[in-house]
C-alpha positions as CSV (number, residue, x, y, z in Angstrom):
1,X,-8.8,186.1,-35.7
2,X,-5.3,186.9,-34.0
3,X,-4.1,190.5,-33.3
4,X,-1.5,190.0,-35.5
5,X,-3.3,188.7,-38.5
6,X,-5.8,191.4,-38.5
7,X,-3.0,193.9,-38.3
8,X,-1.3,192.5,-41.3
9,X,-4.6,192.7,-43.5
10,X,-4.5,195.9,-42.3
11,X,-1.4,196.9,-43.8
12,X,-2.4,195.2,-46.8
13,X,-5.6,196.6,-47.3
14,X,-3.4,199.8,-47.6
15,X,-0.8,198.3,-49.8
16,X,-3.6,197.1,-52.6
17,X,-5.0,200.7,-52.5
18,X,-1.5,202.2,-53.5
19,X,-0.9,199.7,-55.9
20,X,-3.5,198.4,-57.6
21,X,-2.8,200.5,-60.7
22,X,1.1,199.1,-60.7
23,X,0.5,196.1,-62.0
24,X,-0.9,196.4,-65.3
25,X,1.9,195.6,-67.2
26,X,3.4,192.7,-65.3
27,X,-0.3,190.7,-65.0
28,X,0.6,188.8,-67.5
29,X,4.8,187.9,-67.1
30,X,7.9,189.8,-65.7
31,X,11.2,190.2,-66.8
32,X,13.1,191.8,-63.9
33,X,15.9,193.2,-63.7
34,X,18.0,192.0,-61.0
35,X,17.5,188.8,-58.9
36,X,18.7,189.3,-54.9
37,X,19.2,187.1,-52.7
38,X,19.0,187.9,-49.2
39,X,19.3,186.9,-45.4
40,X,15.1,186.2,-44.4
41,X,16.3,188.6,-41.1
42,X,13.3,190.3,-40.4
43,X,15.0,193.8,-40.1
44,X,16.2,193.2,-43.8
45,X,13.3,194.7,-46.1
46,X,14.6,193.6,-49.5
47,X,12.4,196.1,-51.1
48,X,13.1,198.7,-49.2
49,X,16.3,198.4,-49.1
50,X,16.5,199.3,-52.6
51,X,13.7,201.9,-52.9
52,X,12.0,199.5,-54.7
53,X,8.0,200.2,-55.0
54,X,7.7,198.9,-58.9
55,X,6.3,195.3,-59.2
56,X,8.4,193.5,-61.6
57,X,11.2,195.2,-61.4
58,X,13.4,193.0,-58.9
59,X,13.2,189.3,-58.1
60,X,13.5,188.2,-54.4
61,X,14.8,185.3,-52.7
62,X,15.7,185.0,-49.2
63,X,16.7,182.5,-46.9
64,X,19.0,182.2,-43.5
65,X,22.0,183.2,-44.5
66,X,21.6,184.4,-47.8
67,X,22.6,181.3,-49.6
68,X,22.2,180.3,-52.7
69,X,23.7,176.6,-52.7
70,X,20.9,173.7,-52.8
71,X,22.1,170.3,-51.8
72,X,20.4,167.8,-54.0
73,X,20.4,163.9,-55.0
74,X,23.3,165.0,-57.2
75,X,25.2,167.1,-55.0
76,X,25.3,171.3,-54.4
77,X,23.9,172.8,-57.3
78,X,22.4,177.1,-57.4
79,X,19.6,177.3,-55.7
80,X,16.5,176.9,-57.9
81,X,15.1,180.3,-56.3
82,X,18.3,182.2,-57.7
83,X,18.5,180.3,-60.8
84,X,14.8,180.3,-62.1
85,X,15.0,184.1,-63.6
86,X,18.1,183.7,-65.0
87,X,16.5,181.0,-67.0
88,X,13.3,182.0,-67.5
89,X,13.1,185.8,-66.9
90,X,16.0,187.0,-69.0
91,X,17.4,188.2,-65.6
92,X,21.2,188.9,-65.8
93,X,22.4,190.5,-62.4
94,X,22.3,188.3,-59.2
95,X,23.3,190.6,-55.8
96,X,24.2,188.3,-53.0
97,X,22.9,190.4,-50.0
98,X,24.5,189.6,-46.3
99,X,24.2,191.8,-43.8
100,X,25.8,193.1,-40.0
101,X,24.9,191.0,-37.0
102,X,23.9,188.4,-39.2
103,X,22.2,185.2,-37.2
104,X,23.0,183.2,-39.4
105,X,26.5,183.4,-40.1
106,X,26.7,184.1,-36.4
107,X,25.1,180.6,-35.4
108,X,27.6,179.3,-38.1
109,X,30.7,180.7,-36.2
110,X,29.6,179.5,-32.5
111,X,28.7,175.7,-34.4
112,X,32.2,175.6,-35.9
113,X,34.1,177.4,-32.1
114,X,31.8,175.2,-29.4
115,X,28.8,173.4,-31.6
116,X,25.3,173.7,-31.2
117,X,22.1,172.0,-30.3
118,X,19.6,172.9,-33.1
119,X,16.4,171.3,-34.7
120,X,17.3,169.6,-37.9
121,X,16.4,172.0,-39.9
122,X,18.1,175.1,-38.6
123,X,20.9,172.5,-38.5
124,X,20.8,171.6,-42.4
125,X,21.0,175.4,-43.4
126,X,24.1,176.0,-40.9
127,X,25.4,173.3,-42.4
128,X,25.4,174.4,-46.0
129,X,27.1,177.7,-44.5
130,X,29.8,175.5,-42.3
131,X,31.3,174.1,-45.1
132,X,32.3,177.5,-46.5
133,X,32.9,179.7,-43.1
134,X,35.2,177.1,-41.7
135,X,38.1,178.1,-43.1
136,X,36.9,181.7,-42.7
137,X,37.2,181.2,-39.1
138,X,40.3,179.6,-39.2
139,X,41.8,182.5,-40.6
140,X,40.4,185.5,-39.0
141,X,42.5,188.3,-37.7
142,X,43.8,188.0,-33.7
143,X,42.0,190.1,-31.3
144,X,38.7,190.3,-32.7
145,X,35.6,190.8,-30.7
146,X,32.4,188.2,-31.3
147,X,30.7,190.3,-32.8
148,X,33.6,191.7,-35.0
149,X,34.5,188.4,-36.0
150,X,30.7,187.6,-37.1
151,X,30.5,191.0,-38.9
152,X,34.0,189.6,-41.2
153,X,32.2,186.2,-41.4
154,X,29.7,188.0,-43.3
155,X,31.4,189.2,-45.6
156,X,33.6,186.0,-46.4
157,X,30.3,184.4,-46.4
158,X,29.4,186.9,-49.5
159,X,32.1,185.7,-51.1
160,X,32.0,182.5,-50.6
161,X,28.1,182.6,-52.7
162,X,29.1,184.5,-54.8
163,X,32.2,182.5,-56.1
164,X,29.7,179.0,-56.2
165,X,27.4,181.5,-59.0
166,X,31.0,182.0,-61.0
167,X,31.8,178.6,-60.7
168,X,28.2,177.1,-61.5
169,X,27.9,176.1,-65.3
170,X,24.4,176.7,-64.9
171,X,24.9,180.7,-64.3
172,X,25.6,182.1,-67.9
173,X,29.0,184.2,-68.3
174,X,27.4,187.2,-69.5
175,X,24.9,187.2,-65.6
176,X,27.1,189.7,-63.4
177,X,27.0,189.0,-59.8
178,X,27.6,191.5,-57.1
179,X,28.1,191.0,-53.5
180,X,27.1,193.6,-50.9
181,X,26.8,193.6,-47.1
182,X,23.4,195.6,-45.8
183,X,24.7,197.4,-42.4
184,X,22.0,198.5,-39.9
185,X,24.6,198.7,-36.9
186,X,27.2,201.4,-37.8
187,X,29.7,199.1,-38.5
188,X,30.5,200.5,-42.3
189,X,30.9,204.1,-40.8
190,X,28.2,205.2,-43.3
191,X,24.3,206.0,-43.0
192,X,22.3,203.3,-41.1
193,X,20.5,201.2,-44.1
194,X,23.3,201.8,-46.5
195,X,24.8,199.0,-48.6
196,X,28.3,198.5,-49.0
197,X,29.9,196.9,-51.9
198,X,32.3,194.1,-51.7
199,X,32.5,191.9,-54.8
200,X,32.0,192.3,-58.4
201,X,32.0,189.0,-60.2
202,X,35.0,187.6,-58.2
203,X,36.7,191.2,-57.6
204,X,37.2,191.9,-53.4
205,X,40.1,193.7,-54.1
206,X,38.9,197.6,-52.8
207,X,41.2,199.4,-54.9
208,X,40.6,197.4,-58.3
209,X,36.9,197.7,-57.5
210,X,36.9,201.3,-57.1
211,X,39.1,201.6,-60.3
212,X,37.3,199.4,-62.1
213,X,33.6,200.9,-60.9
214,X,34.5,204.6,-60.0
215,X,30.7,205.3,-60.4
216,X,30.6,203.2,-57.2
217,X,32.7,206.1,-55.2
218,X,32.3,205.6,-51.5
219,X,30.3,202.5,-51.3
220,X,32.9,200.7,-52.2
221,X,34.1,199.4,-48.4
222,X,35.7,196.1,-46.6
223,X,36.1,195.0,-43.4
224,X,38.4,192.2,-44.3
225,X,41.1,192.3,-46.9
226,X,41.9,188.3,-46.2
């Protein structure tokens, strides 16, 4: 068996012993309480991210890009990944999680500056992203570095899933969804790991946020007041 595959059972092996007496009450359903939905970037651990060691107590989705459109026979609708606990789990807090240095959103900037040469699949998921960054690009602030303008792109690109949840008549009024940007690369100014807070249910504004979510205090943080 591969290195790597032994390694991983490994791990596992250690994993079951620490929780194999944490799943007792979720054996037979769940009901958690958030659903996130966040980049698949390998330095991402949704879990972990949170401080989350409780089975049952936060859905996970992830993809490139932390998207949550689905293009269907019958046009973009909310991913069925997002939208399966708030229909069947009683789940009523999405978090759309980007992040810095996202590949993603960065492969989505250099496709809509110079284009790109990708497999089709890789293409279909920058294209889903292209349709809602484009403008993003268009009106980015002068003198930016790449990586700058990626690191604004992600947070437009936050915005951007978060306002097709609003918009969705299949996301309930009364499901609250948050946008937040994971930073790993000291671009926040905080601790390395932290997550910053950039959209409440529509909200981007920094000062309404804060006023409106004082428990929030200092993560409350944007790079790009567009």
């Amino acid at each position: 068996m591969h290195e790597t595959v032994l390694e991983l059972l490994q791990r596992n092996a250690a994993h079951a012993e620490t929780f194999r007496t944490r799943f007792d009450d979720v054996q037979d359903g769940q009901h958690p309480e958030a659903v996130t939905v966040c980049c698949s970037d390998s330095r991402v651990l949704q879990d972990h991210l949170w401080g989350n060691d409780d089975p049952g107590h936060v859905f996970t989705c992830s993809n490139i890009g932390n998207r949550v459109v689905q293009r269907t026979e019958a046009g973009e609708v909310v991913s069925g990944d997002v939208l399966y606990p708030i229909r069947h789990t009683g789940t009523e807090t999405v978090v759309v999680v980007g992040h810095t240095g996202c590949g993603a959103v960065t492969a989505t900037y250099d496709e809509v500056t110079d284009g790109l040469d990708e497999p089709a699949g890789i293409t279909h998921c920058i294209d889903v992203l292209k349709t809602r960054l484009e403008a993003g690009v268009e009106a980015l602030p002068d003198g930016l570095s790449r990586d700058e303008a990626v690191n604004h792109l992600v947070e437009y690109n936050v915005d951007r899933q978060v306002e097709f949840l609003l918009e969705s008549d299949d996301v309930p009024d009364s499901v609250t969804v948050v946008g937040v940007v994971y930073d790993f690369q000291d671009v926040y100014g905080g601790e390395r790991g932290e997550v910053h807070v950039v959209n409440v249910d529509g909200e981007t504004s920094v000062d309404a946020l804060a006023a409106a979510h004082p428990d929030l205090g200092p993560r409350v943080q944007r790079l790009w007041a567009y």
